[in-house]
N, C-alpha and C positions, 0 to 999 in steps of 0.2 A: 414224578409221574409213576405211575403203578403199573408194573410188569406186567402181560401179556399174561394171562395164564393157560397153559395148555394141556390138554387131557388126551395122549398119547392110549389110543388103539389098536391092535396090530397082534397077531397069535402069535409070531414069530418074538422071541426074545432078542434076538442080534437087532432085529430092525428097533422093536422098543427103544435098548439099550443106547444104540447108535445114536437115534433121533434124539433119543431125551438128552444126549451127552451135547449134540449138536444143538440143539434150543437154550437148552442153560451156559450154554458157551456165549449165549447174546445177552447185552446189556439189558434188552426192553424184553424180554419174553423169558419164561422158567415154564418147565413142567410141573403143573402140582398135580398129574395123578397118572398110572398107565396101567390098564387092565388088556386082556388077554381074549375078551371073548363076550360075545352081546350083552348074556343076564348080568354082566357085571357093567355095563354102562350107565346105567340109568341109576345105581347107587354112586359111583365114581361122581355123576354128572351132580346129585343132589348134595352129597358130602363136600366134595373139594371147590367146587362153583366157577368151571371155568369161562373163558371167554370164546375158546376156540375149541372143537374138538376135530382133531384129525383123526380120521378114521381109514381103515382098510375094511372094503366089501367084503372080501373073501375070508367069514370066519366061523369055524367050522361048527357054531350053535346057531347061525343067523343066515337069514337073505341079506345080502347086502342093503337091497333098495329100498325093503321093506322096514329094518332096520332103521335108516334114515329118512323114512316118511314117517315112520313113531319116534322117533328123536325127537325131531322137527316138530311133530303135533303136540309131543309134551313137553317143549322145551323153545318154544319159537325164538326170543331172543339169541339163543347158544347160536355160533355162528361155526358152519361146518365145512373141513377142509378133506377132502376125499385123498386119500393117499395108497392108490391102490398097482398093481399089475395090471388091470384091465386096464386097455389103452385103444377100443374098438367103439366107434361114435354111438352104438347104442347104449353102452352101460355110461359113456361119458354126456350124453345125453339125457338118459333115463335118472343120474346121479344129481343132472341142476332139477329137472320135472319135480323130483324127488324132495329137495330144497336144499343140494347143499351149495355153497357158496364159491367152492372152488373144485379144480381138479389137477391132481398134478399125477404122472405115471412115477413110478419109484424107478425109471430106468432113466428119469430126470436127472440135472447136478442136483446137488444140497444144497444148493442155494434158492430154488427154483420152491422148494417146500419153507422156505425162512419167508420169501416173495410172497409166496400166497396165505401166510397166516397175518404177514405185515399188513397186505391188503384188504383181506377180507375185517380185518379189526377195523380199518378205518370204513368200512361200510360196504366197497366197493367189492364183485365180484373178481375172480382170475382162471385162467388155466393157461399152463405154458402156449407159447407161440407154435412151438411143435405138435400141440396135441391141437388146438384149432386147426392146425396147417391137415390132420389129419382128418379132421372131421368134414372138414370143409372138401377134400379129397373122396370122401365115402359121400356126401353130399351131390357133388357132382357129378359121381359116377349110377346117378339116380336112385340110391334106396332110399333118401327120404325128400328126394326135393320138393314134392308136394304135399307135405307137414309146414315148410316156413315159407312166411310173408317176405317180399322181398326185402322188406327194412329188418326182417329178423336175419336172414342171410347178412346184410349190408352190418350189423351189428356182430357178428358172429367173424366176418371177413376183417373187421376192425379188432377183433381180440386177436384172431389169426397174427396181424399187426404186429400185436403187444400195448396196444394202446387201453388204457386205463377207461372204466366207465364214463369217471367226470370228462375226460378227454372226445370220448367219443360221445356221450350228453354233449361237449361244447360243439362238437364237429356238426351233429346233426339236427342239432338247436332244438333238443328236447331234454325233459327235466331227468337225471342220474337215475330216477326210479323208472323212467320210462325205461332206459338201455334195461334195467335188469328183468325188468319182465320180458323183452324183447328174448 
């Protein structure tokens, strides 16, 4: 089986370093590429070919969101893992609108960033239980309850969970691509 390959984002060196050292420490995933800064994305992304690209918003040549809605547009297969500081339900919000696939805050464990690239490979969306648990909090407290349908709530409260898409596709007896648009 063919390693995971990851394309590591992030202006900061220690976090690059850190992560990459923690990806290649797994059997099924290696980094084959890590840049520093937006204009260097999209060559990294056509050179090396990866499967996942974890990305940090906050890079001091780019908009984060805008960034990963040109990703996305030029690269739609590439499946994308948000790895950022922002931890506030608009950017973590704005970041799936946007098309990435996952979200994890870096104040997460390291485990929690291995979880969401294992994930997002096999198809399925993720972001920590914590970070729905937080969304779903700013949700309630009314700045955007009237944006979601009650089954987008009802699917969002399921990730809250920790429960996998196909899991919650079987819970709500709709097809895996329905949760993710939800």
């Amino acid at each position: 089986m063919e390693a995971i390959r990851v394309l590591v984002v992030d202006d900061h060196p220690i976090v690059r370093d850190h992560l990459g050292d923690l990806i290649n420490q797994q059997a099924d995933m290696r980094v084959c590429d890590a840049v520093a800064c937006a204009k260097d994305i999209t060559p990294a992304v056509t050179q090396s070919c990866p499967h996942i690209v974890v990305l940090e918003l906050a890079l001091p040549d780019g908009h984060g969101l805008e960034m990963l809605r040109r990703l996305r547009d030029s690269h739609p297969a590439l499946r994308i893992v948000v790895f950022s500081n922002y931890h506030d339900a608009h950017h973590i919000a704005g970041a799936f609108k946007a098309g990435a696939h996952a979200y994890v805050d870096k104040k997460s464990a390291c485990d929690c960033v291995l979880q969401a690239i294992r994930t997002v490979h096999r198809g399925e969306r993720y972001t920590s239980p914590e970070l729905a648990m937080h969304v779903l909090g700013a949700l309630s407290a009314g700045s955007h309850t009237d944006d979601l349908s009650d089954r987008e709530a009802t699917v969002l409260e399921l990730i809250g969970q920790g429960y996998s898409t196909k899991r919650i596709a079987a819970s709500l007896s709709v097809a895996a691509s329905t949760v993710e648009t939800y």
